[in-house]
N, C-alpha and C positions, 0 to 999 in steps of 0.2 A: 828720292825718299825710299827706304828700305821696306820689305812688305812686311807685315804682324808677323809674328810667329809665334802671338799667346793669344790664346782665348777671348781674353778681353781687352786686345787691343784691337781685333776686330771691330769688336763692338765701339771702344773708341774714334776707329776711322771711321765709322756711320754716323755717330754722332757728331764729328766731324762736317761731314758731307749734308745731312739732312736732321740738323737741328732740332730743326720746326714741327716734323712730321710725328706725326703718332706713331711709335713704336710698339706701346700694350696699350690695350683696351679690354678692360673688364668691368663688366656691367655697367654702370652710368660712367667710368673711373678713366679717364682716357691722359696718358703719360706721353710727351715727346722723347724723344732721344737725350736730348738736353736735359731734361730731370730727372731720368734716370741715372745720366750720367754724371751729375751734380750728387744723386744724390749716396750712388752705391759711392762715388769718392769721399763724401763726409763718413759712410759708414767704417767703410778702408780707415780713417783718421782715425775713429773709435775703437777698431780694432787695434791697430798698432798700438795704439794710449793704453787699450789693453794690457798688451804685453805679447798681444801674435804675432810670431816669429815663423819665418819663411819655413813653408809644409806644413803647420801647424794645422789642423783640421776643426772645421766650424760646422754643427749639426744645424739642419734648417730644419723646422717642426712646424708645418703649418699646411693646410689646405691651397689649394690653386689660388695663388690671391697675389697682386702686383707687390707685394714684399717679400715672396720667394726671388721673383727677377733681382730684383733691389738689389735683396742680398748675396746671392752668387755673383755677382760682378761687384759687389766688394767688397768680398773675399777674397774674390782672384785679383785685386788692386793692392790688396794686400799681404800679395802672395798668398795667402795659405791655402786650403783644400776646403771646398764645402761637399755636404754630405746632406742630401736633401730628404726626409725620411716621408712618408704620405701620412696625413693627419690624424687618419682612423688607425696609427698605430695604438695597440694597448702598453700599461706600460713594462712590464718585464721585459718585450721587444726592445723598447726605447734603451732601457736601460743595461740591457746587453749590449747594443751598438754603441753608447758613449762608453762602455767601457771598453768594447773595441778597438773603436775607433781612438779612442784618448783624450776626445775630444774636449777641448777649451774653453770654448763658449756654443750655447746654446742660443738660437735664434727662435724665439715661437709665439705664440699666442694666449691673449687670457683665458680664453675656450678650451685650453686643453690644460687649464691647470691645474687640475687634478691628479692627471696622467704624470704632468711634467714633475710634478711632486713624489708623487709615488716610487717617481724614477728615478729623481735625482737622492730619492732616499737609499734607494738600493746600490744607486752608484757609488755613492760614498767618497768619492773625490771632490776637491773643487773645482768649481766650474764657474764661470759667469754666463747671466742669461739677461736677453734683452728680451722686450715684452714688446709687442704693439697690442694696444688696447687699457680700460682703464688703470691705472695700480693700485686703484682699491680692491679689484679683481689678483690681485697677485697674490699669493701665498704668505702668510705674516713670516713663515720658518724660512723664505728666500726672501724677504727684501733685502736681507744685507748682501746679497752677493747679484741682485738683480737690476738694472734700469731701464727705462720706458723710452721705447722708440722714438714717439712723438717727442718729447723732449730733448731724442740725439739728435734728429735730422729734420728739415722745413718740409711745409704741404708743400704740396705742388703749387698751393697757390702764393707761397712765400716764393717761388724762384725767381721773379724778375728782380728780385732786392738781392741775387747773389751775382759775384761778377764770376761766370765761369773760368773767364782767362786766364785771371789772375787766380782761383785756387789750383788748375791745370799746372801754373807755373809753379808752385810753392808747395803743392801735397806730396806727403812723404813716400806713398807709392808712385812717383815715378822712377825713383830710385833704382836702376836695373839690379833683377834680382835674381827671378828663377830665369830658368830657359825649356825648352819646349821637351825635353827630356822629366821634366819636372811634372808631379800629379799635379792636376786641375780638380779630380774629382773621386770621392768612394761613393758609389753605387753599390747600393744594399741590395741583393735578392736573393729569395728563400732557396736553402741548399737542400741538399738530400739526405743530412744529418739533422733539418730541422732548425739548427743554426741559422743567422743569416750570415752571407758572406759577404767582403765588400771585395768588389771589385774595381781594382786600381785602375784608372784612367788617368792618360797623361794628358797636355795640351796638344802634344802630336797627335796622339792619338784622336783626341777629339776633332780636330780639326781635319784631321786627312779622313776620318769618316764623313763629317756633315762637308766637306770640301767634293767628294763622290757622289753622294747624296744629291747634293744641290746640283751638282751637273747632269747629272740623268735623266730627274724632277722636270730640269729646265727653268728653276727660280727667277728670278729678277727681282729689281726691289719693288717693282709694282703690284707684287704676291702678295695678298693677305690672307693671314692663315688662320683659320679654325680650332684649336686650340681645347681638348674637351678630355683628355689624359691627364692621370696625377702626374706631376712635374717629377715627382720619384720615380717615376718610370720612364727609360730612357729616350721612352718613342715621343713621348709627353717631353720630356727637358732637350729635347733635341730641337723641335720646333723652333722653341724660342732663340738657341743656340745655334741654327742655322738663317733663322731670321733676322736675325741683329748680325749676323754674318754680313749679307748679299743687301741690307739694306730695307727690307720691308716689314710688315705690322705683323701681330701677334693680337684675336681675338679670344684671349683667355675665358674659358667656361670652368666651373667649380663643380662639375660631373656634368654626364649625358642623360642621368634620370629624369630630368625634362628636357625631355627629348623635344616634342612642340615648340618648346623656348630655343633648344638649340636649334632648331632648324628656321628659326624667324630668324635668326641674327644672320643665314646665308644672305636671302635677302636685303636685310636690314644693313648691313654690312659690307654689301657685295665681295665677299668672299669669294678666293679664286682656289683654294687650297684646303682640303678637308683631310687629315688621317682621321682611320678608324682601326677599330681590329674586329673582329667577328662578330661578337654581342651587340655590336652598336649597328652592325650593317643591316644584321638581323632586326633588330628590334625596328629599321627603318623600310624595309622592307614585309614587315606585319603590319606595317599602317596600310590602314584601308585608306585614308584620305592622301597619301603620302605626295599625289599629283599638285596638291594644292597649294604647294609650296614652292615659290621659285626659287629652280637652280639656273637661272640663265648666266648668274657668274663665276658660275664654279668650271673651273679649268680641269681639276683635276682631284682624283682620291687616293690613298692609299691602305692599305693592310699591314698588319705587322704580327707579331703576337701569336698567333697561332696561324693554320691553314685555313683558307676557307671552303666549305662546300662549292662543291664544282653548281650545283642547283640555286646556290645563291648567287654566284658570277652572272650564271647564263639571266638571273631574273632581274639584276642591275641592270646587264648590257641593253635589257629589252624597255626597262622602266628611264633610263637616263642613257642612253648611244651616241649624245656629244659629248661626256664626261670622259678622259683620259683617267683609265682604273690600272694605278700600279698593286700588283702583287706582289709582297719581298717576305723574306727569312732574314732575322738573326737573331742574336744573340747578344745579350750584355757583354760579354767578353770579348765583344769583336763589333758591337753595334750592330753591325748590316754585312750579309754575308752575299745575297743576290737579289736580282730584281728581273718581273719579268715583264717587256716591254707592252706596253699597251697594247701594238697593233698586234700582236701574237695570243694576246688574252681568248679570243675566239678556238683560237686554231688548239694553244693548248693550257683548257681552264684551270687543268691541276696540276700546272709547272708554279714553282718559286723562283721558274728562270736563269738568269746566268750572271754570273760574279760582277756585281758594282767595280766601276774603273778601280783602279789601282790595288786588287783584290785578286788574291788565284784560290783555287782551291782543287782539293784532290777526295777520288773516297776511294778508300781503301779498306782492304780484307782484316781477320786478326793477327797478322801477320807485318802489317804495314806496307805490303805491295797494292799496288795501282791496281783496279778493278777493270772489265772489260763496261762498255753501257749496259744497260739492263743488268747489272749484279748489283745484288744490294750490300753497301759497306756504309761504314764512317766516314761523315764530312769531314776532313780536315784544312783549316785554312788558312793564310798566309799572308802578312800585309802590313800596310803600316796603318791601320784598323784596330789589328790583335793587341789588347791588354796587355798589361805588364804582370796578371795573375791577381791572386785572392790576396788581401790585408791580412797581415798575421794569419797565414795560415800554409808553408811553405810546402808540406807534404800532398796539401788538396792542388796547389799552385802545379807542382811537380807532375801529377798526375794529368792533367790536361793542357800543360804546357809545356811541351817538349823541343828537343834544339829538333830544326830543319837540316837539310840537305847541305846547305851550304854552311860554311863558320859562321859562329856567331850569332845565329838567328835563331830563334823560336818560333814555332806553330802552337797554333790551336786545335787541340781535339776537341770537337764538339761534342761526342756522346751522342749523336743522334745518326741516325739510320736514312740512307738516301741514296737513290739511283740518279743516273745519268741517260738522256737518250744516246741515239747516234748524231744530234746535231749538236751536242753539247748544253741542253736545260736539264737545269734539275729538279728532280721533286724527292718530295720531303714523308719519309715511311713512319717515322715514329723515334719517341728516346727510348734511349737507352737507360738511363736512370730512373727515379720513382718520383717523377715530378706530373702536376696534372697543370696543366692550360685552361685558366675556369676568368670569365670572363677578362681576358685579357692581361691577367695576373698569371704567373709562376704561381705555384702553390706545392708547398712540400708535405706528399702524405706520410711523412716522420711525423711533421710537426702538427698535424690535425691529428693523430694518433696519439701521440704525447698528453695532448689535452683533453682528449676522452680519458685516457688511462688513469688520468688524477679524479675521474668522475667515481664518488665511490658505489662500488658493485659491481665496474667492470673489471672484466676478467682478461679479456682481451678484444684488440682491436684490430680492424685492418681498413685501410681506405684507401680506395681506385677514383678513379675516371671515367664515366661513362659517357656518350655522345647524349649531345643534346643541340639543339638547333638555338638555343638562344645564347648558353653560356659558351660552347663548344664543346667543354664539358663539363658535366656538372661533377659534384662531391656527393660518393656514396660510400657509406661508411657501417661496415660488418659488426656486430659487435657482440660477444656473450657475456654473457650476465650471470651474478650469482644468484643460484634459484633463492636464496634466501636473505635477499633484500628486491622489494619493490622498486622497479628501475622502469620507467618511461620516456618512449622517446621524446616527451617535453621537456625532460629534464636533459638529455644530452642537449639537445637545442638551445636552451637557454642558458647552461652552462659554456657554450661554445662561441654563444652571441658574445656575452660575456667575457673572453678569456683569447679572443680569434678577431681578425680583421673581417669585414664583413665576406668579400669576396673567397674566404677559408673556410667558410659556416658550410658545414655539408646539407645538401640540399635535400639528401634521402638517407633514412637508416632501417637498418635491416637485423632482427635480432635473429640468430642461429645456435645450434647447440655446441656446435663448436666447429674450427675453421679449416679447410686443407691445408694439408701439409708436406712440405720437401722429405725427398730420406734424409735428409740433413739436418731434417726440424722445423726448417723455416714457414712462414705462412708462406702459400702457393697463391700468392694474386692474380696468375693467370687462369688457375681454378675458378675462381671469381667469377672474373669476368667472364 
């Protein structure tokens, strides 16, 4: 038998192998292999009857819930692209991404249809959208272009009345179609224009990442994983996509804000496998009770997302010293760039370590030669990891994806700043761009700028980064004002609640008479700060 070489034929062969077994689990809601795999194929049917034709791109709009999983694996059954957006999008977001993206059909929920309205008004194309949830809740202005989940595909508790084998043999995604060259996925996050970008992922690509991944980890299918990241976020959809990989379960949580709930389910669940990114280590490491909770099956943790304080490592290793705590670096564009092995974590806490298998990477001057260790340059990296670049947008593409050394090949500039020792770790100095790291989010201060600047009476704005111990950073945001309108900082606030994902909302503002400046003009951010 030939091995996968798509994404979700992966997941196929698991289903394959271990039927029976739980694959997601979300709150009381627990899914085999088998109904998953039943069920994203009927969706696959749906789409084709559609009219989704190979590449075709399919937006998923919905919170952490078992019909994000669903539906990206039948997508990919049905060739096309899915594009998974996080729920608390507002909608001009939304609606700049379908028209990005180009997108077809809409996959979401009756909870956000409001948003989804508002969006598909701006968009102005057609689109079809599937609904899970009532459809007295659906929009009277979409039912002609709309249908309801529940009426395309069976509960789980209708699956023993379907004969798997027989729709395996007969559904019209087996039909070989794409090949591993082919996108799998557009990964949206926020650029430095304020725009979001998507970032093209192929099934190569996705697989020789979470294929490195998993070997370092040291997965097996007896892993069960913790699961508490928006699925839009690739640290978050990667879980699932290396889990359904190697054979093991997926404890899906709909956020870490109850934190207490998430931490019963280690127990609850004997969970072997926990990511986090900083915020969450943090918020679990302020619990005063935090002993009370057993971790006797947790194997292992990880970070991603940003750095983390060297003082929060050392207070893990002391609170939890049989947990294996990976540290790693990357990037959307490349997934994972390095990792740094547990037993070294002591020796040295503020490394991001050394390039994940099948992965090189270089930092270089502005010049593009090879730096000495201790020089601070540009990560550049190299691999069959690295993207294929940004969706429609060739010039931003061009810029950070450059041809390599040898024909043929492209690297990845990452824009971010980073030394090397002499034994070969690395650690991670800062970017280079105007991007802030606030609770595990990207966040672009164009675009928190942007929507001050519609706030009427500002004059101008500026937003940084400042450290903070729980978000990593938090959002502070400069702003002057015309003397001759009354402007408070309630109203920036709730203007921005308003109009910004939550994790955008700046946390501090600060009015000034007016802001530093470059000889050039520009506002001086590093004045700022």
């Amino acid at each position: 038998m030939f091995a996968p070489t798509l994404l979700h034929e992966f997941f196929i062969r698991s289903a394959n192998l271990h039927p029976h077994k739980n694959a997601l689990i979300c709150g009381e809601e627990r899914y085999t292999y088998r109904q998953i795999d039943i069920q994203s194929g009927m969706l696959a049917d749906v789409l084709l009857n559609f009219g989704l034709k190979r590449q075709d791109r399919v937006v998923i709009f919905m919170d952490n819930v078992p019909e994000v999983v669903i539906s990206l694996f039948g997508i990919l059954k049905a060739h096309g692209v899915f594009v998974i957006l996080n729920g608390a999008l507002k909608a001009k977001k939304l609606a700049y991404i379908l028209k990005d993206s180009g997108a077809h059909v809409m996959i979401t929920n009756t909870t956000k249809a409001a948003a989804v309205s508002e969006a598909v008004n701006l968009f102005e194309k057609d689109i079809k959208i599937i609904w899970k949830g009532n459809s007295s809740d659906i929009p009277k202005e979409l039912i002609p272009v709309s249908l309801n989940w529940d009426s395309l595909l069976p509960t789980t508790s209708c699956e023993q009345h379907i004969d798997a084998t027989s729709r395996s043999t007969n559904i019209k995604y087996k039909t070989a179609n794409n090949i591993d060259l082919d996108l799998a996925a557009l990964i949206y996050t926020s650029g430095s224009t304020g725009e979001p970008k998507g970032v093209m992922s192929t099934h190569y690509n996705m697989i020789s990442a979470a294929r490195s991944i998993i070997q370092y980890i040291e997965n097996t299918e007896h892993d069960i994983i913790l699961d508490v990241l928006p699925l839009s976020f690739d640290y978050g959809l990667y879980q699932v996509v290396m889990a359904f990989m190697f054979g093991g379960t997926v404890v899906l949580e709909k956020s870490f804000m109850f934190l207490h709930k998430v931490l019963e389910r280690i127990e609850q669940e004997k969970i072997t496998g926990f990511p986090v990114v900083p915020t969450i280590l943090a918020m679990i490491l302020n619990l005063k009770d935090v002993k009370k909770y057993n971790f006797d099956s947790l194997r292992y943790m990880s970070n991603t997302g940003a750095a983390l304080p060297v003082e929060h490592i050392r207070k893990f290793r002391q609170l939890f010293p049989d947990v294996k705590f990976y540290s790693m670096f990357g990037l959307t564009e490349c997934k994972r760039v390095c990792y740094l092995p547990p037993e070294e974590l002591d020796k040295r806490p503020s490394s991001v370590g050394k390039p994940i298998p099948n992965c090189e990477v270089f930092i270089v001057d502005e010049e593009g030669k090879e730096v000495e260790p201790g020089v601070t340059g540009e990560l550049i990296i190299r691999g069959a990891n690295v993207t294929r670049g940004y969706w429609n947008a060739p010039e931003l593409t061009a810029k950070y994806f450059k041809p390599g050394r040898f024909p043929g090949e492209m690297i990845l500039h990452s824009g971010d700043y980073f030394q090397r020792d002499s034994d070969g770790y690395l650690y991670f100095l800062g970017r280079k761009d105007d991007m802030i790291k606030s609770r595990g989010e990207r966040v672009s201060a164009k675009e928190v700028e942007n929507v001050i600047h519609e706030v009427p009476g500002v004059v101008e704005a500026a937003v940084i980064g400042i450290p903070d111990e729980i978000a990593g950073q938090a959002i502070k945001a400069f702003i002057v004002r015309d003397n001759d309108i009354h402007l408070t900082e309630k109203d920036i606030m709730k203007y921005c609640t308003d109009n910004l994902e939550p994790f955008a909302v700046p946390k501090f503002i600060e009015y000034v008479d007016k802001l530093p400046k470059t000889p050039h003009g520009k506002i001086d951010k590093k004045a700022l700060v």
